[in-house]
C-alpha positions in Angstrom: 206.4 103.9 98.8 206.1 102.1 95.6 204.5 103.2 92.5 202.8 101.5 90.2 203.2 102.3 86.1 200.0 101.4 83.8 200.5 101.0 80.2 199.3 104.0 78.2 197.8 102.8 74.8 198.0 105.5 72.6 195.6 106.0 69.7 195.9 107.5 66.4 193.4 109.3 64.4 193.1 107.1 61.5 192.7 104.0 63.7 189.4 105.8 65.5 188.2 106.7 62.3 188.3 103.2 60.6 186.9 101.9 63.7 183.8 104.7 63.9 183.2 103.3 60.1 183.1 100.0 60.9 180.6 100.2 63.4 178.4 102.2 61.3 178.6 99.8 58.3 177.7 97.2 61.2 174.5 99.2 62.2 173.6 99.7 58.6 173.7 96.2 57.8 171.8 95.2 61.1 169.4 97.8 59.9 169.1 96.4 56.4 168.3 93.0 57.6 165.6 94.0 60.0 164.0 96.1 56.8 164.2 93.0 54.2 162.8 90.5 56.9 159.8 93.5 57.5 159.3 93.4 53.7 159.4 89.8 53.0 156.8 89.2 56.0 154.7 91.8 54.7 155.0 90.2 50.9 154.0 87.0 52.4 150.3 88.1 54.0 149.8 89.6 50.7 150.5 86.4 48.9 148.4 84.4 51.5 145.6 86.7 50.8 146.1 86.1 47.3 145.5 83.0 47.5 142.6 82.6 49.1 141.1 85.0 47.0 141.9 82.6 43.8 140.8 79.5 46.1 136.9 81.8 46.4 137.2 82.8 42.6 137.7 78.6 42.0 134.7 77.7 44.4 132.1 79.8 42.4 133.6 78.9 39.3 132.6 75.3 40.3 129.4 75.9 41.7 128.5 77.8 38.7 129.7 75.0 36.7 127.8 72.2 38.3 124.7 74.2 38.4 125.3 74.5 34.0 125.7 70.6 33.8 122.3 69.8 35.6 120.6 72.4 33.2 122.1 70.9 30.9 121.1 67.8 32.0 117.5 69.0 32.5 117.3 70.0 28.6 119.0 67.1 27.7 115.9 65.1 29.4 113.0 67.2 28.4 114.5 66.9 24.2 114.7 63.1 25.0 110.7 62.9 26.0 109.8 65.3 23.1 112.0 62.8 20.6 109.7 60.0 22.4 106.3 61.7 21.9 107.1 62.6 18.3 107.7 58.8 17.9 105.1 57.6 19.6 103.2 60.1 17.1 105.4 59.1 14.1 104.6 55.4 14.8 100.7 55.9 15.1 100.5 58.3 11.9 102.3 55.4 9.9 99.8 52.8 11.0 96.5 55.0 10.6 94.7 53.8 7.3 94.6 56.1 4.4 91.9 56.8 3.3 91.0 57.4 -0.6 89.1 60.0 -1.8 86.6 59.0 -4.4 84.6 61.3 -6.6 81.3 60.1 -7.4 79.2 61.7 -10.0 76.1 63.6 -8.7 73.0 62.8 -9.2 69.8 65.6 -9.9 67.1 64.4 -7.0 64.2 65.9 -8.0 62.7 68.2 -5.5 60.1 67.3 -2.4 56.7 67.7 -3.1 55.2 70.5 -1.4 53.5 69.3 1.8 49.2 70.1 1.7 48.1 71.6 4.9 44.8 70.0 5.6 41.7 71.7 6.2 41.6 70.6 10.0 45.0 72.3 10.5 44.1 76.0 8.4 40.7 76.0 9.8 42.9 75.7 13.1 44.9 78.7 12.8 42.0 80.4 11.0 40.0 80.3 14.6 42.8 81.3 16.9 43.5 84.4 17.8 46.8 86.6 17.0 47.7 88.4 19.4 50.6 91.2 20.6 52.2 91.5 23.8 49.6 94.4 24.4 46.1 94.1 23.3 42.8 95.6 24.8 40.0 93.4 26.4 36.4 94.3 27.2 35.1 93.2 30.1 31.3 91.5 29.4 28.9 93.3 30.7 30.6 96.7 31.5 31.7 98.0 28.7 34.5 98.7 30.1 38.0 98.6 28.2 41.4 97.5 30.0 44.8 97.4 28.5 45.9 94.0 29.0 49.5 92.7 28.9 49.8 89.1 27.5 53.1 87.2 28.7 53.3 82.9 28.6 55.6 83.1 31.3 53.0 83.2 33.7 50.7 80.3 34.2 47.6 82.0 35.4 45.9 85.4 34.6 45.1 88.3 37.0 42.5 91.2 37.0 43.2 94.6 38.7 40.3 94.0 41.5 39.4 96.6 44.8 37.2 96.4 47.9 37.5 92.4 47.5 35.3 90.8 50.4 34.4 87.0 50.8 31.1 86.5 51.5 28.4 82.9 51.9 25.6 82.9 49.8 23.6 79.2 49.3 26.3 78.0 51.7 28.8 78.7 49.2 32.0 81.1 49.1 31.2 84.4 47.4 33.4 87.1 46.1 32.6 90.8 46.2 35.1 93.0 44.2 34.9 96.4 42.5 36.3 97.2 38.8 37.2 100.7 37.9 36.9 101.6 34.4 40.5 103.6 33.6 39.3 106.1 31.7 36.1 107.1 33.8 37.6 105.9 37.3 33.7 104.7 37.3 33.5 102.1 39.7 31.5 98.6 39.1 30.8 96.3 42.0 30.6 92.4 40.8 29.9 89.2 42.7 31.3 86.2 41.1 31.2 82.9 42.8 34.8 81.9 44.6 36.2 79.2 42.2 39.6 78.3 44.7 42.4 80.1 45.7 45.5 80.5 43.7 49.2 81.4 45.5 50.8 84.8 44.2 54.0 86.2 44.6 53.7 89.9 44.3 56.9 92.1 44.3 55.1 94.5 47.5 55.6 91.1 49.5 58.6 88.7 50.4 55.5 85.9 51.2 53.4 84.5 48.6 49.8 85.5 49.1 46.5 83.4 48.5 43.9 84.8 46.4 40.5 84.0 45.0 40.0 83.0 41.7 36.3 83.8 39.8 35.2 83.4 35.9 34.9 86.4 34.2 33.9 87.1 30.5 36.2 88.8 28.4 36.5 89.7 24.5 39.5 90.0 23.3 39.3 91.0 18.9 37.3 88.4 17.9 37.3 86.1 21.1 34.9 86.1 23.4 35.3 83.8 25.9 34.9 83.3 29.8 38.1 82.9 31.9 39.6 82.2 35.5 40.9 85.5 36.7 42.6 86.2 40.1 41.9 88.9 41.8 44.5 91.9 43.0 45.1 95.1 43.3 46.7 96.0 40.2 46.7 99.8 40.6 50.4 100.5 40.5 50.6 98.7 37.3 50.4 100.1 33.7 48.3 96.7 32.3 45.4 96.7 34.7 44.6 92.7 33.3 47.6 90.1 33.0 46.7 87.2 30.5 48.7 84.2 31.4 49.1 81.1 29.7 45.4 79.2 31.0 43.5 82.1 29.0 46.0 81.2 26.1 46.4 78.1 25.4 44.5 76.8 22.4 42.7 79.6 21.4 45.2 82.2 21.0 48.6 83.3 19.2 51.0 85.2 20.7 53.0 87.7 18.2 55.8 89.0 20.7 56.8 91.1 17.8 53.5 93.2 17.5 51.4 95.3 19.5 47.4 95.5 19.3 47.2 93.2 16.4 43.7 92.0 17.7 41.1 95.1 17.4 38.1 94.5 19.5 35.0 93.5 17.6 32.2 93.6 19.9 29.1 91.3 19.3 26.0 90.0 21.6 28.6 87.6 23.5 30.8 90.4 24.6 27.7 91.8 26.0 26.7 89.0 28.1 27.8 89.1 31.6 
């Protein structure tokens, strides 16, 4: 039989030892590479992000400065219509005529002459009656005495009146009523003829109410005169008679300062009924 010789390569130490080094150098270098490519990718997304941060930062720096220029703009604008305006004023001041100031020396007017009252217009105030906003007036006839509250706002004048009953007499409308003196509660029945009938509003009602009217003498100070009176039921009021403006006019003056200015004076026409 034949046998067959193989080559036996024999290996030093120092060759397997420079060959174990170079191998590691190799894997150190491959490592090395793989590191610097990890850190330069890594460098690169952080530059990137950089950027875009900057490219943000630029974009509000711009909108910030266009929003400046049309404020700007804006002022610019309003100063250029307040230049026109003071102009415009400027231009009409310059044109507007002066005007001169001339001192002229003054003159001594004598004074008015007093002005006479007639005798028509004293012996006018000297028959009318002044009057308060509270006075007392005597009924004719009765002898009775009222407080009486005078007031021009109202255009008619009313007399505290109970039990009041229409009744014909003559074929003609009649009015019975009863009076009450205040300080006696004595009552006194009259009959008085029924002049018309005059609309009131009262505050007891939200509808004006119709009632009669008669003529009743009354003395008030030194008048004595007869009046048109309507008649109510003035019992819940502190003035039992209300002289309104028709019992006023012409023969009296109202005082609305004073109170009982006009005593009563009582002579043979406050006694007639």
């Amino acid at each position: 039989m034949f046998s067959l010789k193989l080559p036996v390569v024999v290996m030093n130490k120092n060759t397997l030892l420079m060959a174990g080094r170079s191998a590691r150098t190799l894997t150190f270098a491959a490592m090395a590479v793989v590191s610097l490519s990890a850190c330069t990718q890594q460098k690169l997304v952080q530059t990137q992000a950089e950027l875009n941060t900057a490219r943000e930062c630029i974009v509000k720096q711009e909108a910030q400065s266009q929003l400046v220029t049309q404020q700007q703009a804006a002022l610019i604008e309003q100063l250029q219509k307040v230049q026109t305006q003071l102009n415009v004023q400027q231009t009409i001041l310059q044109e507007r005529p002066q005007v001169v100031h001339m001192s002229t020396p003054k003159m001594d007017c004598p004074p008015p002459p007093p002005v006479k009252k007639s005798a028509a217009n004293e012996q006018l105030l000297t028959d009318k009656q002044i009057v308060g906003l509270r006075e007392q007036a005597l009924i004719a006839g009765l002898n009775v005495v009222m407080q009486a509250r005078i007031s021009t706002n109202v255009g008619y004048s009313v007399i505290d009146a109970r039990n009041i009953q229409m009744f014909e007499r003559n074929s003609e409308e009649w009015v019975r009523f009863t009076i009450y003196n205040p300080e006696t509660k004595e009552p006194h029945v009259l009959e008085r003829k029924r002049l018309r009938f005059q609309t009131v509003q009262t505050a007891t009602s939200p509808n004006p109410d119709r009632r009669p009217v008669v003529e009743i003498r009354f003395t008030i100070g030194k008048l004595s005169q007869r009046g048109e009176f309507v008649l109510a039921d003035r019992s819940d009021s502190e003035f039992p008679i209300l002289i309104g403006r028709n019992l006023l006019r012409d023969v009296m003056l109202v005082d609305v300062s004073g109170n009982n200015l006009a005593p009563l004076q009582r002579t043979d026409e406050s006694a007639k009924n």
